[in-house]
C-alpha positions in Angstrom: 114.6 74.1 107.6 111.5 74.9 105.6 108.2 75.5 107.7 104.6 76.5 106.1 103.3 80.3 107.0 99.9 80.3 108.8 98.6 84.4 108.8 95.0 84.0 110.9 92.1 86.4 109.4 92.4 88.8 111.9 95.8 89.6 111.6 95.4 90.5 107.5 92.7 92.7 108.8 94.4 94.4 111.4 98.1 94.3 110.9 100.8 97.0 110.9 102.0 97.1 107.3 105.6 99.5 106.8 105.1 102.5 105.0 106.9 102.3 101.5 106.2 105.7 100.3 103.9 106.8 97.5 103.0 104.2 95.1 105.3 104.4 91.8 104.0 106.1 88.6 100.5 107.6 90.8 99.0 110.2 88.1 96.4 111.4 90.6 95.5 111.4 94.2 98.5 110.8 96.5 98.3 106.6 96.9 100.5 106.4 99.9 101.4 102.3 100.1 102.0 100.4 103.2 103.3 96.5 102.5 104.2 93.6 105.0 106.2 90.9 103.1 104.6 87.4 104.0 106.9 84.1 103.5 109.9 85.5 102.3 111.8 82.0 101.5 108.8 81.3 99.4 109.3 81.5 95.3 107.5 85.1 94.1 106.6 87.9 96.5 104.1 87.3 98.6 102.4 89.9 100.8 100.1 91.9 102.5 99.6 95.4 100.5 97.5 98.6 101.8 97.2 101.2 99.7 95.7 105.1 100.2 92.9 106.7 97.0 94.9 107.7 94.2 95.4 106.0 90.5 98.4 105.1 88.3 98.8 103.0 84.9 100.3 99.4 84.7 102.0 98.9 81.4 102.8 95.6 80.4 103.0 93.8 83.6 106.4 91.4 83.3 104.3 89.1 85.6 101.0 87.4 87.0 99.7 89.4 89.8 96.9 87.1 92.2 95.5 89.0 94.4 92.5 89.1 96.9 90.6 92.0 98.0 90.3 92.3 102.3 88.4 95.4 102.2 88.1 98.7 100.2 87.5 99.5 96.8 89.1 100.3 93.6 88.3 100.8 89.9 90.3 98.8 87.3 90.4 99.5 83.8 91.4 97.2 81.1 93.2 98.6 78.1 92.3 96.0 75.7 88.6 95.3 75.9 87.9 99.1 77.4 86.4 97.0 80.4 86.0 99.3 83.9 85.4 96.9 86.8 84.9 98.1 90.6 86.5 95.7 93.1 86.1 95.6 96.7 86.4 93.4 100.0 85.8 89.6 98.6 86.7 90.2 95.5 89.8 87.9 94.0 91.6 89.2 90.7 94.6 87.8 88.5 96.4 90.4 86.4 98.7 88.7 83.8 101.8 88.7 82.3 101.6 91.6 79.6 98.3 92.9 80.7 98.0 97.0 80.7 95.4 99.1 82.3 95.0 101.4 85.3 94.4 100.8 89.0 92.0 104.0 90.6 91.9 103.2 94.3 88.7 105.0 95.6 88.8 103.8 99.2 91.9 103.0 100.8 92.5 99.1 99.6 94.0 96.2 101.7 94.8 92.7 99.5 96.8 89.6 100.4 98.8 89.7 96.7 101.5 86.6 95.1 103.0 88.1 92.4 104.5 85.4 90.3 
């Protein structure tokens, strides 16, 4: 039987997300993630990510990446236009397919993410 997912405000906010260990490829800090998997018959990967100061590169994402800020803040860099952009609570972003850059977490980050 399929049924739809309802995840209330509060719950994003406050909910206990597993630890999944430092964050792959981190070149500086020590970005401990946390994740909670949200609709897991859904198509993509769908979640709720959490994700301690530190940065790493993203080369060539194989995918689209939608994401929406809860609350913290981070620096993105874009590798082809040079752009630096500080994101924080509020703030939706869409990283796609083939797009390279960096991700500097400078306070500890929680987003609702559908990667695609």
């Amino acid at each position: 039987m399929t049924t739809m997912t309802v995840v209330k405000k509060a719950s994003l906010a406050s909910a206990d997300l597993k630890a999944a260990g430092q964050r792959a490829g981190a070149d500086s800090g020590d970005p401990q993630i946390a994740v909670e998997t949200l609709a897991p018959d859904a198509t993509g990967n769908l979640g709720v990510w959490e994700c301690q100061p530190g940065g790493w590169p993203v080369v060539n994402r194989p995918d689209t990446e939608f994401t929406y800020i809860l609350s913290g803040r981070a620096r993105l860099t874009d590798d082809t236009t040079g752009a630096v952009v500080e994101i924080g609570g509020g703030d939706l972003v869409i990283l796609p397919p083939g797009w390279s850059g960096r991700w500097d977490v400078l306070e500890t980050v929680r987003k609702v993410y559908a990667i695609y």
